[in-house]
N, C-alpha and C positions, 0 to 999 in steps of 0.2 A: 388221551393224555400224552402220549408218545409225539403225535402230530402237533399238539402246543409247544411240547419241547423243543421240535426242532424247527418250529416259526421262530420262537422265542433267542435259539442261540444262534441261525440265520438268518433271517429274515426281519430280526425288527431292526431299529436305527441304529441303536447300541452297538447290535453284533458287526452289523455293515458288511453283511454276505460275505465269511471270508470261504474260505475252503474247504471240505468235506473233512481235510485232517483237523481242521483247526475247529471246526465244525465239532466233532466228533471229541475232540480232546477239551471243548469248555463242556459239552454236556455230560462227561464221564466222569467229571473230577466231582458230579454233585450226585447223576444220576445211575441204573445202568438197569434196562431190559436184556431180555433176549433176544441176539440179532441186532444187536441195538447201531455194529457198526455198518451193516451191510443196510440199515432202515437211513441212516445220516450218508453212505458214497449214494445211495438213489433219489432220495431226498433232493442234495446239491447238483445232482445230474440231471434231473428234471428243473431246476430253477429258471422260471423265463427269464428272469432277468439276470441273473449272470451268466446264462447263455448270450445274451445281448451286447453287455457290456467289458465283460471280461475277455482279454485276448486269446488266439490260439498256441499254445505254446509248442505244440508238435506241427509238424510241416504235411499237410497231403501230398501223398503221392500224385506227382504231375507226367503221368507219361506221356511225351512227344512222337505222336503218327501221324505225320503231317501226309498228306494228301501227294504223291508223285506225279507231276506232272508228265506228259507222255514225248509234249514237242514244244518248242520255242513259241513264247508268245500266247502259249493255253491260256495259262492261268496267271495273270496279272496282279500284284498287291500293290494295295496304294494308301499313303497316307500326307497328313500334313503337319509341318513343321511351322514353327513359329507361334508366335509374333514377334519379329524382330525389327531393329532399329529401322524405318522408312529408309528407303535408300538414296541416291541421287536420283533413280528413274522410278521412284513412286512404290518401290516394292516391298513389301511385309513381312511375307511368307513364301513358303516353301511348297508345293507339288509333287511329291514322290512317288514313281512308278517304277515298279521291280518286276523281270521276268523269271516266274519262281522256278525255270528248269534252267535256265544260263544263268542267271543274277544277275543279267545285265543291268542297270540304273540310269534313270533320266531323272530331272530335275527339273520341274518349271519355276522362278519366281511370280512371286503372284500381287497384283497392288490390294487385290480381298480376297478372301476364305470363304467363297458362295456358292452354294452350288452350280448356280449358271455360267460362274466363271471356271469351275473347276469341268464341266461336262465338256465346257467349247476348249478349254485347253486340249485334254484330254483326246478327242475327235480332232483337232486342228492340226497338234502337235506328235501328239503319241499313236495314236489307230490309223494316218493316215500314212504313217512312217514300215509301219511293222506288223498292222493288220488287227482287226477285228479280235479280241481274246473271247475265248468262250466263257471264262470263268473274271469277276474284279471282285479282287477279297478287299476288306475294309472293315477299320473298327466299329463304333456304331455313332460316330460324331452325327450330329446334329445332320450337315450337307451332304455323307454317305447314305442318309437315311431318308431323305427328305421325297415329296411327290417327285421333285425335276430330277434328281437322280432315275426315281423309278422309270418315269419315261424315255431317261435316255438310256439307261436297259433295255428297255423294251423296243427300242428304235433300231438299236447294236443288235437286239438279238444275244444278250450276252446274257448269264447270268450274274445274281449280285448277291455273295458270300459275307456274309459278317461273323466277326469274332466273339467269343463270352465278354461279357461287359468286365470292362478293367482287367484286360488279362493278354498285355503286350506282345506276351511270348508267343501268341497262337499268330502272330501274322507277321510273315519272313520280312515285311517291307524294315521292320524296326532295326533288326542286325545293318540294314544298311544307311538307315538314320546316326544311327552310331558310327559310323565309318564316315558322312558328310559333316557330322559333326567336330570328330576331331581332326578332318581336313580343314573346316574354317576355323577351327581353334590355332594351326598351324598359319594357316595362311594370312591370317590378319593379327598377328604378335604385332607388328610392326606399322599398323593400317589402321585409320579410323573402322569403325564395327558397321559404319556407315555403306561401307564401300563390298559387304559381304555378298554381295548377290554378283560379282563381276571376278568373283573367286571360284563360282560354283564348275565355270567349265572346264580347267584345267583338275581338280578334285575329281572330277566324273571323269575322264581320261584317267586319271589316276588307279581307282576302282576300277575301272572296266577293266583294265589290264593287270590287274594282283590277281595272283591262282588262288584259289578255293579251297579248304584242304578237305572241302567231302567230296569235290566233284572231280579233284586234281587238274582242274583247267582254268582257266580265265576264261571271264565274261565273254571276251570278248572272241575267242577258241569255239565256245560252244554255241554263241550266236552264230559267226560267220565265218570258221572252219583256220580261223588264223587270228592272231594277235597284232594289235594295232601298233602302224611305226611310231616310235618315239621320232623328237627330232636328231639328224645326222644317221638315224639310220640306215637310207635310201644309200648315205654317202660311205658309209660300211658296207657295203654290199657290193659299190661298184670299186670301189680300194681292196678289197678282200678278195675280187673274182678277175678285175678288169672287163667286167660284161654290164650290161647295161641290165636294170631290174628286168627286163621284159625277157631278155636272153633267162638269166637265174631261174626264173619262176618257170620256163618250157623245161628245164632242164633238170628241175628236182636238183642241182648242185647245190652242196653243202657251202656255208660261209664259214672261213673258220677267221677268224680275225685276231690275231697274235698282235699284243699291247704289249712291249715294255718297260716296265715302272720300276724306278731303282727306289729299294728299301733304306729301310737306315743307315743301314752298314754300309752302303752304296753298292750294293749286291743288285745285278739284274734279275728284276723276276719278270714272267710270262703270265699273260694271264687270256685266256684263251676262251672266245665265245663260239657258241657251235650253233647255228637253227637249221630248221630244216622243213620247209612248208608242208610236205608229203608227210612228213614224218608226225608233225605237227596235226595235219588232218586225221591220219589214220588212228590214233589217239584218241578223238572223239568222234570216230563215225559211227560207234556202235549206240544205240538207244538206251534211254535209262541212267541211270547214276554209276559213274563209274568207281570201283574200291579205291578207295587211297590211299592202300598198301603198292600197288600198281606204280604208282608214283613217286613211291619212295618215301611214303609220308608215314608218320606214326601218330597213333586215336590216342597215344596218354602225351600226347602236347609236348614234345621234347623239344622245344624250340627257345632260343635264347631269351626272351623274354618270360617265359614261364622259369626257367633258369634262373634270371636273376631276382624276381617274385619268390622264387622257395630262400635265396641266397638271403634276401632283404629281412624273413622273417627270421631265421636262425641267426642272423647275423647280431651279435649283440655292440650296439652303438656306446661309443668308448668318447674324452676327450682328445679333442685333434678330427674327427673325423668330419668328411664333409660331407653333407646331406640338403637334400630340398625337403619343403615342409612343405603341408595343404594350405592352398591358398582359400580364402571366403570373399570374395567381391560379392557386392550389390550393383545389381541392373540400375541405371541411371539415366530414364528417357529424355532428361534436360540435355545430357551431354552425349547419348546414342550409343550408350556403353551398356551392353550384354551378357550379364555375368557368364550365360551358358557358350559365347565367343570368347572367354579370358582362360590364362594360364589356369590347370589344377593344382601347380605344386610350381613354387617358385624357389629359387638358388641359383648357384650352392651356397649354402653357408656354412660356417666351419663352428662347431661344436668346444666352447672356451674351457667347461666346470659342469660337473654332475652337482645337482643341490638334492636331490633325493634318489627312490628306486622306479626308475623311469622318468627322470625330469632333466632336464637338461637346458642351459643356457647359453647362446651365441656370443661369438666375437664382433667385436665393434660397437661401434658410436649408440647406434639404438641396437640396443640389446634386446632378444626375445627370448622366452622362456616357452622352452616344446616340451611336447612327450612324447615320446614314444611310439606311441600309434597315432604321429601326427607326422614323421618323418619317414623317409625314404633313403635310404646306404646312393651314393653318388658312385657309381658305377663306373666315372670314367674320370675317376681320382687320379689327380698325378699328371693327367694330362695338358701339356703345357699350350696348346692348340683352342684348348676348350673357352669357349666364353658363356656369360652371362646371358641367360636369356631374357630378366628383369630389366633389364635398360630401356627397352625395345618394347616395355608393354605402357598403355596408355592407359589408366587408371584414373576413376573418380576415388572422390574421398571414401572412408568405410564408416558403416554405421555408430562408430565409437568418436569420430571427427577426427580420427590421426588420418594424413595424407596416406593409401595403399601399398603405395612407393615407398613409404620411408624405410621399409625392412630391403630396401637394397643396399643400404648400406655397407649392410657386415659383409657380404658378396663382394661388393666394391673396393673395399676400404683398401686393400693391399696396394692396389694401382690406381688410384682414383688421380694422384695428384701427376705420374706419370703420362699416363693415358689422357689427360683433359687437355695436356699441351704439345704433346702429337698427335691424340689421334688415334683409334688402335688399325695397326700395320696386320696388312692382309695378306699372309703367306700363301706366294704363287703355287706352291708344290701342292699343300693340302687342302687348299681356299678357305683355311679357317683363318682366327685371328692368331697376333704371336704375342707372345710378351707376357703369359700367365693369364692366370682368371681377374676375369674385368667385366 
């Protein structure tokens, strides 16, 4: 009888499988055994089908042991990016190869996603550059999986690692997905999304050279025992020493290079750069992962950006203040526009009238109506140097048929008719724009 019950206030159409409480509280209000509640939390606990259907609402524990690699070039992870807009040289996608004890990063474009082109890139490009890897991690796509993969395994001699199915976090190459990503998001604001594969080399210069904050070194330190020259710095070296690089480098001599920059007040300030190639090496000659206390570094992220992240949430948005909102583009293959190459949050816009509790509406001509958990505090409020980065992005229409663009208005609107008949003037001091937000 009990087992009819609890098909009956579960399990048939009516009840529409709700919850063991809910469960429990329609068949109590008529019926009641003994144990009757602990027969209804087992009951709904064994349910196949909302074991199935029903989501997880508690989180597993995911603990992260990734694998320590011993030396440069071990163990390889690799993945691919795209499909993106065809380029001008036929290219799609993306090839990504990460060395998981430096993080060094390479990037092939690619005109297809095949294995046979990914194996000859790979050998062409990457293995013949930096050596044979013992280990190539990879998720479990179709072309990491495939016969030609296996045998060019077995040709390398290498082994070939895969990830749990749908579970990004277990393979290092993706942290630096996210890093080429938001380099082409920067680098083509102002560029057809066409033109994204002729961005990727200076992005990868970029990367290589940003320090780590597990390893406390750059890529490019733990690869090759030094940091890569920017441009002018060969010419910093020999203005700082009067020796030519080749003297510097026998001589472990320190550069120190003394710039100085007058502040607002017109006050001289000093600003003082120090390397030291030795110095530099001996840093990372020791094996293993280095602590990143060492380096001055702190594990609870006290960095200005997490800074302004905690600032953004406590901060409660007032009328008058300026803020960027999340932008939603649609990819648009007719015109080679990439939602995942587009701004995330466009501004600033300046906040006119509260209309309720978290809702807020813009200044200007097309007015928008934000909330809340859709804007972001404008950080660098006040400053009269700043500009618009909305002007400068190239937009198809959005799925509603309003032009994408049209919310730059309210951004605009203060200098619009200023600025259209000069120009906006480009201050030699700071190399921003002048004249207010435009």
């Amino acid at each position: 009888m009990s087992d009819h019950l609890l098909w009956r206030y579960h399990d048939h159409v009516s009840a529409g499988h709700p919850g063991w409480k809910e469960t429990y509280r329609s068949i109590g209000n008529r019926f009641f055994w003994t144990g009757m509640r602990e027969s209804v939390r087992q009951y709904v606990a064994r349910c196949h089908v909302c074991a199935c259907v029903k989501p997880l609402n508690r989180k597993q524990d995911d603990p992260m042991r990734p694998r320590q690699p011993r030396q440069p070039w071990e163990v390889v992870s690799i993945d691919l990016m795209g499909p993106y807009p065809r380029s001008q040289r036929g290219k799609t996608c993306l090839l990504v190869a990460t060395d998981c004890y430096s993080r060094w990063v390479e990037a092939y474009p690619l005109g297809q996603a095949t294995a046979k082109t990914i194996t000859d890139t790979l050998e062409r490009e990457f293995f013949s550059r930096f050596g044979y890897a013992r280990v190539l991690l990879s998720d479990n796509g179709t072309q990491f999986v495939s016969k030609t993969m296996e045998k060019a395994l077995e040709k390398w001699g290498t082994e070939g690692w895969t990830t749990p199915i749908y579970h990004p976090r277990a393979n290092p190459v993706e942290r630096r997905n996210q890093d080429l990503k938001k380099g082409l998001r920067t680098a083509l604001v102002d560029k057809p999304h066409s033109h994204w594969d002729s961005c990727i080399p200076n992005i990868l210069f970029s990367i290589r050279n940003r320090r780590n904050r597990l390893t406390g070194s750059t890529p490019s330190e733990r690869a090759f025992g030094r940091e890569a020259k920017a441009p002018g710095d060969w010419l910093l070296d020999i203005i700082s020493t009067g020796k030519n690089p080749k003297q510097i480098e026998m001589t472990g001599q320190k550069n120190i290079v003394t710039v100085k920059t007058p502040d607002n007040n017109n006050n001289s300030g000093v600003i003082t750069e120090n390397s030291d190639v030795f110095d530099r090496k001996t840093k990372i000659s020791g094996g293993g992962e280095q602590p990143s206390q060492k380096f001055g570094l702190s594990s609870d992220k006290k960095d200005i950006g997490h800074k302004l992240s905690r600032e953004n949430h406590r901060r409660r948005f007032k009328e008058g203040d300026w803020v960027y909102y999340r932008a939603h583009p649609l990819s648009s293959a007719d015109k080679k526009f990439h939602a995942g190459f587009a701004p995330k949050w466009l501004g600033p816009v300046q906040l006119a009238k509260r209309l309720g509790e978290g809702v807020f509406v813009t200044k200007g001509k097309c007015q928008l109506k934000l909330h809340v958990t859709a804007m972001k505090y404008d950080a660098s409020e006040g400053n009269p140097n700043k500009f618009s980065i909305l002007q400068h992005v190239q937009q198809p229409k959005t799925g509603r048929g309003a032009p994408f663009h049209s919310a730059l208005s309210p951004a605009l609107g203060r200098n619009r008719k200023s600025h259209a008949a000069a120009g906006p003037q480009v201050d030699a001091a700071s190399g921003g724009t002048a004249g207010g937000r435009i």
